[in-house]
C-alpha positions as MATLAB code, in Angstrom:
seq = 'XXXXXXXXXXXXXXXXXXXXXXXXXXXXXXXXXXXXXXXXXXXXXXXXXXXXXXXXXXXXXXXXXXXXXXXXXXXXXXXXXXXXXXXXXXXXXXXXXXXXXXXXXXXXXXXXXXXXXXXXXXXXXXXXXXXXXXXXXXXXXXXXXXXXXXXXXXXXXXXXXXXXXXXXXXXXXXX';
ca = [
     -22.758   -0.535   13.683;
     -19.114    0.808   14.823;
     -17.628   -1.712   12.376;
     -19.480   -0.795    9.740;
     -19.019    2.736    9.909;
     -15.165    1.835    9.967;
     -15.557    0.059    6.828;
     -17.249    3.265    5.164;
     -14.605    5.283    6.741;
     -12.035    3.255    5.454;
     -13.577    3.452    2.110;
     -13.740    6.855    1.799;
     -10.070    6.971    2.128;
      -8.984    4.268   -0.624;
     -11.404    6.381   -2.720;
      -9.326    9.662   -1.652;
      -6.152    7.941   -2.159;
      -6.963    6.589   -5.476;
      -9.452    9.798   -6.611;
      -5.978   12.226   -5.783;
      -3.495   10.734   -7.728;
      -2.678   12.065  -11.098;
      -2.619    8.169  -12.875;
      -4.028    5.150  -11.751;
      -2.610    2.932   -8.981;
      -2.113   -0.289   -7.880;
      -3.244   -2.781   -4.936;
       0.564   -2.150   -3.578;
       1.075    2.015   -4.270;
      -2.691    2.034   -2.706;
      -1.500   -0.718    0.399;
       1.885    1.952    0.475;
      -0.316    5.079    1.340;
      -2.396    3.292    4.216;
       1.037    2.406    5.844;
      -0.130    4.827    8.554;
      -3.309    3.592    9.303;
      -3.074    0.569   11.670;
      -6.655   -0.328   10.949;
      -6.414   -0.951    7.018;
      -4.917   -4.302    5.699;
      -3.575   -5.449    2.332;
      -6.493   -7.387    2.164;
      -8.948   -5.176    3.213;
      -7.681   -3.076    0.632;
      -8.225   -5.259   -2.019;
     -11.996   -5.789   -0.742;
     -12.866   -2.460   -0.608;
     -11.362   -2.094   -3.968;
     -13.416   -4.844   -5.004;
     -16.306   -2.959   -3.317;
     -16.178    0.477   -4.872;
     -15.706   -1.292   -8.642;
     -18.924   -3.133   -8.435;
     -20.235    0.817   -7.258;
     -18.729    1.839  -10.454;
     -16.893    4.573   -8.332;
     -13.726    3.424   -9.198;
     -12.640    0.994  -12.660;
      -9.954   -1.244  -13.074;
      -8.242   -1.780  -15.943;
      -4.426   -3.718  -16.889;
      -1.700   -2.002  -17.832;
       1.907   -4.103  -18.907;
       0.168   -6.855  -16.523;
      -0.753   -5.266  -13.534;
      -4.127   -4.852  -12.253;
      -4.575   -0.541  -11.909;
      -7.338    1.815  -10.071;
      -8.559    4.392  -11.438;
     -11.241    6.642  -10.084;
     -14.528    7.136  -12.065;
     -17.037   10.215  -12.326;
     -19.473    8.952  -10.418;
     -16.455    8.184   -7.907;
     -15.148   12.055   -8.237;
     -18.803   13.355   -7.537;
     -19.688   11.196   -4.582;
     -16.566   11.728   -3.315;
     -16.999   15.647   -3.043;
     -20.418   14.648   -1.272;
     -18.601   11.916    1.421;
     -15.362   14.678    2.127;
     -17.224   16.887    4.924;
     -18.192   13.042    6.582;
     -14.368   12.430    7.157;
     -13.271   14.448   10.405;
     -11.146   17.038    9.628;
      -8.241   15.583   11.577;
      -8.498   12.188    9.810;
      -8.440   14.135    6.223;
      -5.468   16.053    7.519;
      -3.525   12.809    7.953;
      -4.393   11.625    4.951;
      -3.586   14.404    2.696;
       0.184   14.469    4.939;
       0.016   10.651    4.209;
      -0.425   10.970    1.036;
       2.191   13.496    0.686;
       5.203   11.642    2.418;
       4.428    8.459    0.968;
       4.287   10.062   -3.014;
       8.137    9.645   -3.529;
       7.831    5.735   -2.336;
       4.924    4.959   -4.706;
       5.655    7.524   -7.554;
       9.568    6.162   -8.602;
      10.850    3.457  -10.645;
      13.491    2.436   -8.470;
      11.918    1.239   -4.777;
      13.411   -0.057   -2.173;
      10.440   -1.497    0.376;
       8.450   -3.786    2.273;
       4.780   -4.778    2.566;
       3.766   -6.250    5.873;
       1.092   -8.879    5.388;
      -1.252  -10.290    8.486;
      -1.187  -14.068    8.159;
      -3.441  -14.667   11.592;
      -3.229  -12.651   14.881;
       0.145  -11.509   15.885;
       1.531  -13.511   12.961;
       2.750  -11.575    9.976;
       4.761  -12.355    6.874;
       7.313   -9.238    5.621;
       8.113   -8.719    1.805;
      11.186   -6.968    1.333;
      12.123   -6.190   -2.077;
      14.137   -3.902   -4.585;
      12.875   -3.136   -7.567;
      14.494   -1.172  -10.628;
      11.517   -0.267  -12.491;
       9.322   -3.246  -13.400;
      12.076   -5.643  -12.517;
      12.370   -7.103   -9.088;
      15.919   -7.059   -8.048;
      15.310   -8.810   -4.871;
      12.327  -10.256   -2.478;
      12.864  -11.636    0.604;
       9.594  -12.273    2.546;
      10.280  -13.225    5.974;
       8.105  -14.747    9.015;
       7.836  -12.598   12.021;
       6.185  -13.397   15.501;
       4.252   -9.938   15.906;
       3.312   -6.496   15.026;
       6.579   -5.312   16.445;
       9.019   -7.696   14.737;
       7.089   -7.142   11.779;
       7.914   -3.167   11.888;
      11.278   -3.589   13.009;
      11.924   -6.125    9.782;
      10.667   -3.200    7.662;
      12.346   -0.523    8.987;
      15.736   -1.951    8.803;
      14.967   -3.160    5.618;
      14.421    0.035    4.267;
      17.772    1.681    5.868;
      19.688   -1.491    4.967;
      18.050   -3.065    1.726;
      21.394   -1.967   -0.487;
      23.854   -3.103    1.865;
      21.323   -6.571    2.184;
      21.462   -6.927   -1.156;
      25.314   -6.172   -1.647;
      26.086   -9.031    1.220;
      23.669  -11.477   -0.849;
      24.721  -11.159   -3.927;
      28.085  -11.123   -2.781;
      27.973  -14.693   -1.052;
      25.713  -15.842   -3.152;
      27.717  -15.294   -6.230;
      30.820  -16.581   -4.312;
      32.780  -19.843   -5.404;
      33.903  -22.206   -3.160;
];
C-alpha cells in the first residue's frame, strides 16, 4: 500500500506543477521542476502524465511539435479537493521548487541537463544548450552512479559555455 500511496502522492504533485503554471508544459519543463524530488523519474513522469490524461484531469495537445500539458477543470477542481492530502511540508517544497526552477523552464535560451535512470546505479546525462527551439548542443554522457550523474550536471551547468566554446573551437579547427 506504501507504494501506492507514493504514486498518488507523486501525482498530486505533477498535477500541482502542471495546474500552477500560467501555459502549458512539457514532459522536460515538468521532469525540470521534480529535479528535487529523488523519488520521481523522467519516466515516471511521463506515466503519470499518461495517467491523469486518461482521468481527463489534465489534456495534451501539440504545439510547433512538441507534446504540451495542460491542466483541465475537472483537474483544477479535484485538485483543490487533493491539496489538504499533501503534508504541508511537502507543499512547501514544492511551491519553493517550483519557484527556483521557473527561470530554468520559463526562458528561451537554456543551458541544462536531464539525468535519465538506465538500470540501478546506471544513468545516462543529457547536457544541452538550447537558443530557443534550436538545440545548440547535446552531449549525453554515461555515468556509473547517482553521484557521477549529479556531478556531470552540475558542472555542466557552471561550464556548458566554456564546453561549448572548447568544442566548437576544436571541432571547427583545420589540421
Amino acid at each position: 500500500m506504501g507504494k501506492d500511496l507514493e504514486i498518488f502522492d507523486n501525482k498530486i504533485i505533477i498535477l500541482y506543477i502542471i495546474g500552477n503554471n500560467s501555459k502549458p508544459l512539457s514532459i522536460a519543463q515538468i521532469a525540470k521542476y521534480c529535479e528535487d524530488f529523488e523519488d520521481i523519474t523522467y519516466f515516471d513522469i511521463c506515466a503519470y502524465t499518461e495517467s491523469l490524461t486518461k482521468s481527463n484531469y489534465i489534456k495534451t495537445f501539440y504545439e510547433d511539435g512538441n507534446q504540451l500539458y495542460k491542466i483541465t477543470d475537472d483537474g483544477l477542481s479535484i485538485l483543490q479537493e487533493l491539496l489538504e492530502l499533501i503534508p504541508g511540508v511537502n507543499l512547501y517544497t514544492i511551491k519553493k521548487m517550483i519557484q527556483k526552477n521557473m527561470v530554468k523552464v520559463k526562458t528561451d535560451y537554456a543551458i541544462d541537463t536531464m539525468i535519465l535512470p538506465i538500470k540501478a546505479e546506471e544513468f545516462k546525462v543529457s547536457c544541452y544548450i538550447k537558443d530557443g527551439i534550436d538545440e545548440l548542443v547535446n552531449i549525453t554522457l554515461y555515468a556509473g552512479n547517482k553521484e557521477q550523474a549529479k556531478n556531470i550536471a552540475k558542472n555542466w551547468n557552471q561550464n556548458a559555455e566554456t564546453i561549448y566554446s572548447k568544442l566548437l573551437e576544436m571541432m571547427t579547427k583545420e589540421d
